[in-house]
C-alpha positions as CSV (number, residue, x, y, z in Angstrom):
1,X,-8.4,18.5,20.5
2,X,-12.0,18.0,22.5
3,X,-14.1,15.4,21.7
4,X,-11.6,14.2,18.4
5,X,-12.9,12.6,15.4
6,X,-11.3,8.9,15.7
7,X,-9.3,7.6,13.1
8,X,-10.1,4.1,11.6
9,X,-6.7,2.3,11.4
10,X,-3.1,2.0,10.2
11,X,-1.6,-0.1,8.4
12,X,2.0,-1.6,7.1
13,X,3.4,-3.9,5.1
14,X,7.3,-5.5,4.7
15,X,9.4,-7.6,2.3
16,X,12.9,-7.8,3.9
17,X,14.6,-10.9,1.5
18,X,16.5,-13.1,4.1
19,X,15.5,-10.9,7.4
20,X,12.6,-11.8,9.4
21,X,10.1,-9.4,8.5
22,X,7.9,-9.1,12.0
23,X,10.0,-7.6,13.9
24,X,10.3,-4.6,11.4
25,X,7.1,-4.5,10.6
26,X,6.1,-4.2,14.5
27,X,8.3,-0.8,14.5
28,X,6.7,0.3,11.7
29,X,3.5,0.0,13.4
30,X,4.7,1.4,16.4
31,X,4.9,4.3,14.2
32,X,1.1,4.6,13.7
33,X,0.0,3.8,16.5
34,X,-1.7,7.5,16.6
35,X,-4.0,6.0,13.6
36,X,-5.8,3.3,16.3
37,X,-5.2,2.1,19.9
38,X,-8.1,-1.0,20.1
39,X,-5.7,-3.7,19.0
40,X,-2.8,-4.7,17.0
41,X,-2.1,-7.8,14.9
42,X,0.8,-8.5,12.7
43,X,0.5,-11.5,9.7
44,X,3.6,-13.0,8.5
45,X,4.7,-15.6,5.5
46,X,7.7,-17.6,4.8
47,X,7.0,-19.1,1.3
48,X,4.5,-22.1,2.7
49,X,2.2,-20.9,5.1
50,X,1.2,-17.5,7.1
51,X,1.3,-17.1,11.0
52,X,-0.6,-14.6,12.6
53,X,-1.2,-12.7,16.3
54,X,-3.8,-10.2,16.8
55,X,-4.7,-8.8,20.6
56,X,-6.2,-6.1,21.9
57,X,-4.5,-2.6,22.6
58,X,-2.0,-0.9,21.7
59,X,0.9,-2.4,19.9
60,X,3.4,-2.4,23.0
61,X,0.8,-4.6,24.7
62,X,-0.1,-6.9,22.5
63,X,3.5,-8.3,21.1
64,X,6.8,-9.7,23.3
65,X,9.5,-10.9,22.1
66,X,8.3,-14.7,22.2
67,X,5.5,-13.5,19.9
68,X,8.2,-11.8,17.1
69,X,10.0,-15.4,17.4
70,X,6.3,-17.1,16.5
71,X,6.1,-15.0,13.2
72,X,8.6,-16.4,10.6
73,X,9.4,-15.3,7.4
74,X,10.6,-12.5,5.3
75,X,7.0,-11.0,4.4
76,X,4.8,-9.4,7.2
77,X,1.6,-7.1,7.5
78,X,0.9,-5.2,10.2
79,X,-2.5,-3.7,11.6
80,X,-3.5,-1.4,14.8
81,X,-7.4,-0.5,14.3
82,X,-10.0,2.2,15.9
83,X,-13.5,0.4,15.0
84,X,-15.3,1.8,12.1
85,X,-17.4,-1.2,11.4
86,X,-17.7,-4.0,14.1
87,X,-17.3,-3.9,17.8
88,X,-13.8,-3.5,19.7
89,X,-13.4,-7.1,20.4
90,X,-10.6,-9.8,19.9
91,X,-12.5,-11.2,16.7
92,X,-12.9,-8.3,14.9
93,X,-8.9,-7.1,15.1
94,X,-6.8,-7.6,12.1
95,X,-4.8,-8.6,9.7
96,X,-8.0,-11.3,9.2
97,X,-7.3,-15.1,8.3
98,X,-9.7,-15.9,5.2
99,X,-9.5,-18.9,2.9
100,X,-11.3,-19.3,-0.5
101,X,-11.1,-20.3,-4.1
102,X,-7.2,-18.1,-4.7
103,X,-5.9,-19.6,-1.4
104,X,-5.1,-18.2,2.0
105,X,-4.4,-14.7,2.5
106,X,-4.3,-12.4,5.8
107,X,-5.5,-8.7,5.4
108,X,-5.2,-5.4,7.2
109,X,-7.7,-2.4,6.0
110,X,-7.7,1.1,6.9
111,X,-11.0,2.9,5.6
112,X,-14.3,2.2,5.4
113,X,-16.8,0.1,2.5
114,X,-20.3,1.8,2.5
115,X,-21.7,-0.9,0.4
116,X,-20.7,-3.7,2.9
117,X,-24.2,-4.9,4.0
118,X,-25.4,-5.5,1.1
119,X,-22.3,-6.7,-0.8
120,X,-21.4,-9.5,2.3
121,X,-25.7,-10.3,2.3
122,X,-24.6,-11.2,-1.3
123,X,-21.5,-13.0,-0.5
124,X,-23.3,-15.3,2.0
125,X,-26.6,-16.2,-0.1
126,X,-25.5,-15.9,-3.8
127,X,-21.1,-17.3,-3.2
128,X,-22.0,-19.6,0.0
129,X,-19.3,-17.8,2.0
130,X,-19.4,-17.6,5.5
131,X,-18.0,-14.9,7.9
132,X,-16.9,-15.1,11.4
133,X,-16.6,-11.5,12.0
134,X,-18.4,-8.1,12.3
135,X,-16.3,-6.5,9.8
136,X,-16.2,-4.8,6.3
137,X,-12.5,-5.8,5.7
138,X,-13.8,-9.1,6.2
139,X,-15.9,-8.6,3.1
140,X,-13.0,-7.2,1.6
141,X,-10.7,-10.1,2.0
142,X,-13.4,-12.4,1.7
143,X,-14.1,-10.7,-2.0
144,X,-10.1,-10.4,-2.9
145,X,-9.7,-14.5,-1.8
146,X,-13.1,-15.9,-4.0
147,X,-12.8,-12.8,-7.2
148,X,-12.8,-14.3,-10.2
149,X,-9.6,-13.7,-12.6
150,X,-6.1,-15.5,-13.3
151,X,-4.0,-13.2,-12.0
152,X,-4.2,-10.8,-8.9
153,X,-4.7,-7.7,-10.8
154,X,-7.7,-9.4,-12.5
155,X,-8.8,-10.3,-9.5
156,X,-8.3,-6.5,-7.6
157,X,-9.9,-4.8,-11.1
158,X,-12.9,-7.0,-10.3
159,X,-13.3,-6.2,-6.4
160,X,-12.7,-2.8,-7.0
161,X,-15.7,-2.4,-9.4
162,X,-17.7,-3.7,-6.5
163,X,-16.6,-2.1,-3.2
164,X,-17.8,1.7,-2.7
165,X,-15.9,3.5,0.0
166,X,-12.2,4.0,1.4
167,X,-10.2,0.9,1.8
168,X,-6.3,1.6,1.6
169,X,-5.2,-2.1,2.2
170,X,-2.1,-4.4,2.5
171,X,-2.7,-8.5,1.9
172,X,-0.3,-11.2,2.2
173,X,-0.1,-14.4,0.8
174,X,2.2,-17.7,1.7
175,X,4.2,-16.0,-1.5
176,X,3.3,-12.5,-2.1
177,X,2.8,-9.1,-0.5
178,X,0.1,-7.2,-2.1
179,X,-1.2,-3.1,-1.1
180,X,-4.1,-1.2,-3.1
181,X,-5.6,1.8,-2.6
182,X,-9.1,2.8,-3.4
183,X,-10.0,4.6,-6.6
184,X,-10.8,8.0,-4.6
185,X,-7.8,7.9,-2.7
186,X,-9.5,8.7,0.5
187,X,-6.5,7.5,2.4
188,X,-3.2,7.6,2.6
189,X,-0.6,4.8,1.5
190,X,3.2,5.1,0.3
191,X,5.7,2.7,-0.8
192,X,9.5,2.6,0.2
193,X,12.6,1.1,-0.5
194,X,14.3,-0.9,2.8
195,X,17.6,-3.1,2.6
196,X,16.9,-4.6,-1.0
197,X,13.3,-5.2,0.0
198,X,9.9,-2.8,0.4
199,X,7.7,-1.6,2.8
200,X,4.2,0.2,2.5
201,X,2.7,2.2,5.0
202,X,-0.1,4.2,5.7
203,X,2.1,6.9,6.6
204,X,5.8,7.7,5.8
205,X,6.6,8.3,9.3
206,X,6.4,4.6,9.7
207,X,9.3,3.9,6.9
208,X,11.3,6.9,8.5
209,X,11.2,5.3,11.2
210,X,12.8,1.7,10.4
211,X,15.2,3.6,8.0
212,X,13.5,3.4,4.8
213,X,13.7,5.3,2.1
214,X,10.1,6.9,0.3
215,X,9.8,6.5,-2.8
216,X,6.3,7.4,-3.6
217,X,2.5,7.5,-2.3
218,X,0.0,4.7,-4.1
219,X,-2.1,6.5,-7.1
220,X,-5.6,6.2,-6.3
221,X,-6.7,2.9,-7.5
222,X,-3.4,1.5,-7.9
223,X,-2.4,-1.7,-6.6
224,X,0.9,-3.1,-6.5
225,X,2.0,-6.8,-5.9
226,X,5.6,-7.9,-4.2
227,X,7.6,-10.7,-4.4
228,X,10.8,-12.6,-4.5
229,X,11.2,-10.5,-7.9
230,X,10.9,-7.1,-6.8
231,X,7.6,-4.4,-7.0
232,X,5.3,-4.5,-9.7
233,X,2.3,-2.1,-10.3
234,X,-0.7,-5.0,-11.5
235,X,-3.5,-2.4,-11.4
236,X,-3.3,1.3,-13.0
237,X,-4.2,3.9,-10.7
238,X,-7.5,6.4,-11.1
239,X,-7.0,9.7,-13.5
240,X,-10.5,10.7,-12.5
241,X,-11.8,12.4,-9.5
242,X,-9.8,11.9,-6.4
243,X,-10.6,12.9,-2.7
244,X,-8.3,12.3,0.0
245,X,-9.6,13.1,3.7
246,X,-8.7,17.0,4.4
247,X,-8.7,15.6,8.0
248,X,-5.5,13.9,7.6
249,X,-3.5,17.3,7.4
250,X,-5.9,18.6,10.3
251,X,-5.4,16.0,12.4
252,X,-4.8,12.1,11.7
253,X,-1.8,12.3,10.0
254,X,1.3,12.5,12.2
255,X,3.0,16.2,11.7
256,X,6.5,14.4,9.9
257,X,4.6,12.7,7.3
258,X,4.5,13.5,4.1
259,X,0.8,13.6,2.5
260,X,0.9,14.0,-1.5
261,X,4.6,15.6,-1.3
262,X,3.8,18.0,1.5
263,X,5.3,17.6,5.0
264,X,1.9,18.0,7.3
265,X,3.7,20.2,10.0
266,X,4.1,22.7,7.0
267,X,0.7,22.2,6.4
268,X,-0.6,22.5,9.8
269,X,1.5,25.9,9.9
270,X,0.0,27.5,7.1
271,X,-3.7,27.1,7.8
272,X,-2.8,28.7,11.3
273,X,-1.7,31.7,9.3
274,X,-4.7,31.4,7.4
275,X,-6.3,31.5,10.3
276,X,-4.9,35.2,11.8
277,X,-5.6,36.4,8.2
278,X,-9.4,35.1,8.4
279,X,-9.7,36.3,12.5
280,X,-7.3,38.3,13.9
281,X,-7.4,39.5,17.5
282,X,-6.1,42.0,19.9
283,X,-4.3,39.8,22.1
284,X,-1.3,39.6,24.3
285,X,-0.1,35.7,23.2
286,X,-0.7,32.4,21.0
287,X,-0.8,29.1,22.5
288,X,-1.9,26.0,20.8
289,X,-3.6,23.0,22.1
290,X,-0.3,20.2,22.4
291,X,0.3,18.4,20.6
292,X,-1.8,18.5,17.1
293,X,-2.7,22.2,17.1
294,X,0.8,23.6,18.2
295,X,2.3,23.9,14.4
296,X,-1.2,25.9,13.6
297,X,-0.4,27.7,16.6
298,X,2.8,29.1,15.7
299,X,1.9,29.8,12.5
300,X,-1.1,32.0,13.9
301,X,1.8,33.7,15.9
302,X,4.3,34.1,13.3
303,X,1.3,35.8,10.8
304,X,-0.4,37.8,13.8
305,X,3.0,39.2,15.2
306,X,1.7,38.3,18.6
307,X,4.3,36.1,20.8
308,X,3.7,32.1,21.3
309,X,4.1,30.7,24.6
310,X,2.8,27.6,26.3
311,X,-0.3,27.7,28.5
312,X,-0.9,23.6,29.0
313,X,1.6,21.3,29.3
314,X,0.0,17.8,28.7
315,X,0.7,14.9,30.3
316,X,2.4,12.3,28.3
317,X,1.2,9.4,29.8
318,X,-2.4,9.6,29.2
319,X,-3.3,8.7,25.7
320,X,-5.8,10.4,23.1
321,X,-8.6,10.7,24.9
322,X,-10.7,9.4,22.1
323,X,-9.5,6.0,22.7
324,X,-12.4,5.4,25.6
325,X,-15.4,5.0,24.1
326,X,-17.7,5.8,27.5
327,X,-18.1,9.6,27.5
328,X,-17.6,9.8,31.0
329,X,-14.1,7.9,30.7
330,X,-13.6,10.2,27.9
331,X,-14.1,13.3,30.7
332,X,-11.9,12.1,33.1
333,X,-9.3,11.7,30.6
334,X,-9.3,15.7,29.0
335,X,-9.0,16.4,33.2
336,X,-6.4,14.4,33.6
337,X,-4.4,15.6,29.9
338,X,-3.3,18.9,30.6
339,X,-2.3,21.5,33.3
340,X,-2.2,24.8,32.8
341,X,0.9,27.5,33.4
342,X,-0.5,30.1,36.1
343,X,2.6,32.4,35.3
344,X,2.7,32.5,32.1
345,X,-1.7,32.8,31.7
346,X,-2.0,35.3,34.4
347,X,-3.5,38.5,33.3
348,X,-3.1,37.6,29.4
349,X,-5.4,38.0,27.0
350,X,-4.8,34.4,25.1
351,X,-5.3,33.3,21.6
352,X,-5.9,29.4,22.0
353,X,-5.7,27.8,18.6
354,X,-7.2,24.1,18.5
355,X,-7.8,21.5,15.1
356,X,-11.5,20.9,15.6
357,X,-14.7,21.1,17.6
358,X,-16.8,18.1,17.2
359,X,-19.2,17.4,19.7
360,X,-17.9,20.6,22.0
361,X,-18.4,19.3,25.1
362,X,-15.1,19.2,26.6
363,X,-14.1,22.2,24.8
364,X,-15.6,24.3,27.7
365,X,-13.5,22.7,30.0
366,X,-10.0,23.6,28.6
367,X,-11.3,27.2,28.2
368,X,-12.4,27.1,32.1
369,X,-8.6,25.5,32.6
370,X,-7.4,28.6,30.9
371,X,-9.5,31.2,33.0
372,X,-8.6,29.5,36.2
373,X,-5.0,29.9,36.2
374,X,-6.0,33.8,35.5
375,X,-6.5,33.8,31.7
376,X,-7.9,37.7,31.1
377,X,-9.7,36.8,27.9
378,X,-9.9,33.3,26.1
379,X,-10.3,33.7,22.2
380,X,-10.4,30.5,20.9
381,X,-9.0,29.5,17.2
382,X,-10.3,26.1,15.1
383,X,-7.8,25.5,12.4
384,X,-10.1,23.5,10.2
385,X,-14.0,24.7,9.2
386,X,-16.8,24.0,11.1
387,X,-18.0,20.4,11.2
388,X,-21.3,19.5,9.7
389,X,-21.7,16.4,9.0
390,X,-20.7,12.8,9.4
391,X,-17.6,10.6,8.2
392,X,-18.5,7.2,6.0
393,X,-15.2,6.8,5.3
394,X,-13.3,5.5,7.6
395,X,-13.5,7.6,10.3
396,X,-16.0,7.5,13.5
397,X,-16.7,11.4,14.1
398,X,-20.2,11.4,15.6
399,X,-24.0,11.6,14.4
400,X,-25.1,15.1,12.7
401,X,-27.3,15.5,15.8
402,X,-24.4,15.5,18.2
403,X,-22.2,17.8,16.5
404,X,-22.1,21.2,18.0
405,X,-21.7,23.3,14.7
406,X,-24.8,21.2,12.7
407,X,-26.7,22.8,15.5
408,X,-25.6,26.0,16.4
409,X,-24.6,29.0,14.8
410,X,-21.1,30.4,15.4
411,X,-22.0,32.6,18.1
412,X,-24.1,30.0,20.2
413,X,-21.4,27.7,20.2
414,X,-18.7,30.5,21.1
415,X,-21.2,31.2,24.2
416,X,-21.6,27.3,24.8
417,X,-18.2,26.7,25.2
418,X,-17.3,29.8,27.4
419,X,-14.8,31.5,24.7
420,X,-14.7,35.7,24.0
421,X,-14.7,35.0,20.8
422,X,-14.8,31.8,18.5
423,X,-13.2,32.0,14.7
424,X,-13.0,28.9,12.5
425,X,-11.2,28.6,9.1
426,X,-12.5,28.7,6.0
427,X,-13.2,25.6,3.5
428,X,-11.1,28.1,1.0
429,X,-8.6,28.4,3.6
430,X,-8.2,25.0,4.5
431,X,-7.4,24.1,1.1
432,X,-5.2,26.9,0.2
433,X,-3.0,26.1,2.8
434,X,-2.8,22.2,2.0
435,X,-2.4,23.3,-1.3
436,X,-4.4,20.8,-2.5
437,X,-7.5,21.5,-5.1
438,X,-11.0,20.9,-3.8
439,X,-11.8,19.3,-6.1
440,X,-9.1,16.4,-5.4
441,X,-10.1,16.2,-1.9
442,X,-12.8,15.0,0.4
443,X,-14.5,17.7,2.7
444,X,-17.9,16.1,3.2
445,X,-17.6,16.7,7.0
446,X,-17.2,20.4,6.5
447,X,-19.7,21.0,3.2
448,X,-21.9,17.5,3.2
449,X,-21.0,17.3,-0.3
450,X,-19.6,13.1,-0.2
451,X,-17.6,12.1,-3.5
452,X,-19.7,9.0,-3.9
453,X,-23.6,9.4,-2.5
454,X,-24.2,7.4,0.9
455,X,-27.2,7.1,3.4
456,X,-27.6,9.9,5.7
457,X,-27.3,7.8,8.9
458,X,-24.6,4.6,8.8
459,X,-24.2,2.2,12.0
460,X,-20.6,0.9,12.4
461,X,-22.6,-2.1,14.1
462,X,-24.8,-3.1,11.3
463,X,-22.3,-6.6,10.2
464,X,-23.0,-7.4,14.4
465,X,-24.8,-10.6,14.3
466,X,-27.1,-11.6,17.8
C-alpha cells in the first residue's frame, strides 16, 4: 500500500490457571504486531499485586527472557500501540498503571475516545485526578479505576455512558481479567478458550497462534470479567446500531483472521472480483501489491480470466513503511520495499491491484517501478473506495487536505500518479463483498457519514501538556 492509513493498536489478554501467563501473552502479541510497531508492554497479576514492562518498538525488542521471568502470575495483558492520541514516547506506551477509588488496575486500549479533552478537563477539575500521560486510555482507565458502582459491570455501564468513540479494551486487576468493547463495535475483539483458561484478542490470529480455540467475537458493548471461576458476561452487549471499521477487511486486519465469522483473506478475495466486475481491462496479467493486496489480486484474476503473476517481490526485512512518521523516512522505505521482476513485466500490459490511496504520493513511484523494468501499460486497481475523509476512531489516516481523492477527481489523480487508467471500488461493492450491511459498519472515510457526530479537524496531540 502507498502512504497506508496506520492502525492504532493491538491488544491481548490471558488467564492460564497455574501457568505463567506472560510468556503466552507475549506470543499472542507477537501476533499483532501488524496492528502497531511504537512500543509494546505486557501487565501481569498473580492474585496480590500487578508487574508491568512497557518499551518502545516492536515486541521482539522490547522483551528478553529476564523480562518474562519479572512478570509473575497466571493473568497478563498485553499491548503494542501506533499513536492515535499522544506522542510516540516511553510514557505514553501501555498497558498504563492507574490507581484510584476500585484499586489498581493496568489497561491496554485499541481505538480512539473523541470526547477525551473534555471528559479528562473534567476528571482533573471536578474528581481531583491527576494524569501523567498524553493519552485517551489514560482517561479511560482513569474513569474505569474512580466510576462509581459496586460491582465492575456497574462500574463499565457507567463509563460507557460517558466515553464517545472506539475503545476495544482489556484491564487487569491484582484478581481479575476484564475486556469490553465499545457500544458501536468499531473494533475488533474475540474471546477463546486455552488450556482450562481464556484469552481475548484483538484478532483471532493471535489465539491461533498460541493454540487456542475461538469461541466468539465481543458483542458491541459487551464486557466480560475473568477470574479464578471462569468467564462471565457483566455487561449486555448493544442491539442498536453497530459500525465496525470497513478498513479492517481492507487492510488492518491480518488475512487469517476471522472478522464477524468471515475469514478476511475471503474477504479480500471477493472485493477484488468486485473489482474486475466494476473495471475491467484489456490486459495481459494481474499482479497485486504484496502482501495486503495479493488476495484482492487473485481474485481480480480469477473474475477477469486474465493470469496472475508476481511483478514486485518485497523485501521482508523492511517493515510497513508507515511505521516512520518523517515523510522522507517514509520514502526511503517504499524504495527500499520492493523490486520489480524485469522478465516477467517486460512488454505486459499489467493490472496492479492495491488496498488504498491515501495521500498518493508514493503511489507514483511503484507505478514508475513497474514501467522501468518494461511495464507496456500500468492500470492500476484500489480494492476499497476512494478516501474522503478522516479517521476519529482509532486510526491515524491523514488531514482531508492531504488526501489525494478529497482533492482530485478520479482522472487527476490517475494522471498524478502516472497510471493508464485508475478504477476504485465501489462503497456498494465493498460491502457486498464483506457481506456485511452498511448500515452495521463504519465507512466515514469513504462517505464522511461518522456513526456518532465529531469535529471536523481532531489533533492526536491535544492531551500533550508543555
Amino acid at each position: 500500500m502507498a502512504n497506508p492509513p496506520r492502525e492504532a493498536c493491538g491488544v491481548v489478554g490471558v488467564y492460564t490457571p497455574g501457568e505463567e501467563a506472560a510468556r503466552t501473552a507475549f506470543f499472542g502479541l507477537f501476533s499483532l504486531q501488524h496492528r502497531g510497531q511504537e512500543s509494546a508492554g505486557i501487565a501481569s497479576a498473580d492474585g496480590r499485586t500487578i508487574f508491568c514492562r512497557r518499551e518502545m518498538g516492536l515486541v521482539s525488542q522490547a522483551f528478553h527472557e529476564f523480562d518474562l521471568d519479572r512478570l509473575p502470575g497466571d493473568m497478563a495483558v498485553g499491548h503494542t500501540r501506533y499513536s492515535t492520541t499522544g506522542a510516540s514516547y516511553l510514557d505514553n506506551a501501555q498497558p498504563l498503571e492507574v490507581t484510584g477509588s476500585n484499586g489498581r488496575l493496568a489497561l491496554g486500549h485499541n481505538g480512539n475516545v473523541i470526547n477525551a479533552v473534555s471528559l479528562r478537563t473534567e476528571l482533573e477539575e471536578t474528581w481531583g485526578l491527576r494524569f501523567t500521560t498524553a493519552t485517551d486510555s489514560e482517561v479511560i482507565a482513569q474513569l474505569l479505576a474512580n466510576a462509581p458502582g459496586v460491582t465492575w459491570g456497574e462500574r463499565l455501564g457507567y463509563m460507557m455512558r460517558r466515553l464517545q468513540g472506539a475503545y476495544s479494551v482489556v484491564a487487569l486487576t491484582p484478581t481479575e481479567m476484564i475486556a469490553f468493547r465499545d457500544p458501536l463495535g468499531v473494533r475488533p475483539l474475540c474471546v477463546g478458550m486455552f488450556r482450562g483458561g481464556w484469552v481475548v484478542a484483538s484478532e483471532s490470529c493471535a489465539l491461533d497462534h498460541i493454540g487456542a480455540k475461538l469461541l466468539r467475537e465481543l458483542e458491541p458493548g459487551e464486557a466480560v470479567l475473568i477470574d479464578s471461576e471462569g468467564l462471565h458476561s457483566i455487561h449486555k452487549g448493544n442491539d442498536g446500531r453497530h459500525a465496525l471499521c470497513s478498513f479492517e477487511y481492507i487492510y488492518f486486519a491480518r488475512p487469517d483472521s476471522i472478522l464477524d465469522g468471515k475469514l478476511v483473506h475471503a474477504a479480500r478475495r471477493e472485493m477484488g472480483r468486485q473489482l474486475a466486475a466494476e473495471h475491467p481491462v484489456n490486459a495481459d496479467m494481474v499482479m497485486g501489491i504484496p502482501d495486503s493486496a495479493i488476495a484482492a489480486g487473485t481474485g481480480y484474476a480469477e473474475a477477469s480470466g486474465l493470469p496472475y503473476q508476481e511483478g514486485l517481490v518485497k523485501n521482508r526485512y523492511v517493515g510497513r513503511t508507515f511505521i516512520q512518521p518523517d515523510q522522507r523516512l517514509r520514502d526511503l522505505g517504499v524504495r527500499l520495499k520492493f523490486n520489480p521482476l524485469p522478465e516477467v513485466l517486460e512488454g505486459k500490459r499489467v493490472v496492479v491491484v492495491d488496498d488504498s490511496i491515501v495521500r498518493g504520493t508514493t503511489t507514483p513511484h511503484v507505478v514508475n517501478l513497474l514501467r522501468s523494468a518494461g511495464a507496456k501499460e500500468v492500470h492500476l486497481r484500489v480494492c476499497a473506495p476512494p478516501i474522503l475523509s478522516p479517521c476519529h476512531f482509532g486510526v491515524d489516516m491523514a488531514r482531508k487536505s492531504e488526501m489525494i481523492a478529497a482533492n482530485k477527481t478520479v482522472a487527476e489523480v490517475c494522471k498524478f500518479i502516472g497510471a493508464d487508467s485508475l478504477g476504485y471500488l465501489s462503497v456498494n461493492g465493498l460491502f457486498k463483498a464483506i457481506g456485511r450491511p452498511h448500515a452495521h459498519s463504519c465507512s466515514a472515510c469513504f462517505t464522511g457519514n461518522y456513526p456518532v457526530e465529531v469535529q471536523l479537524e481532531m489533533d492526536k496531540l491535544a492531551l500533550e501538556r508543555p
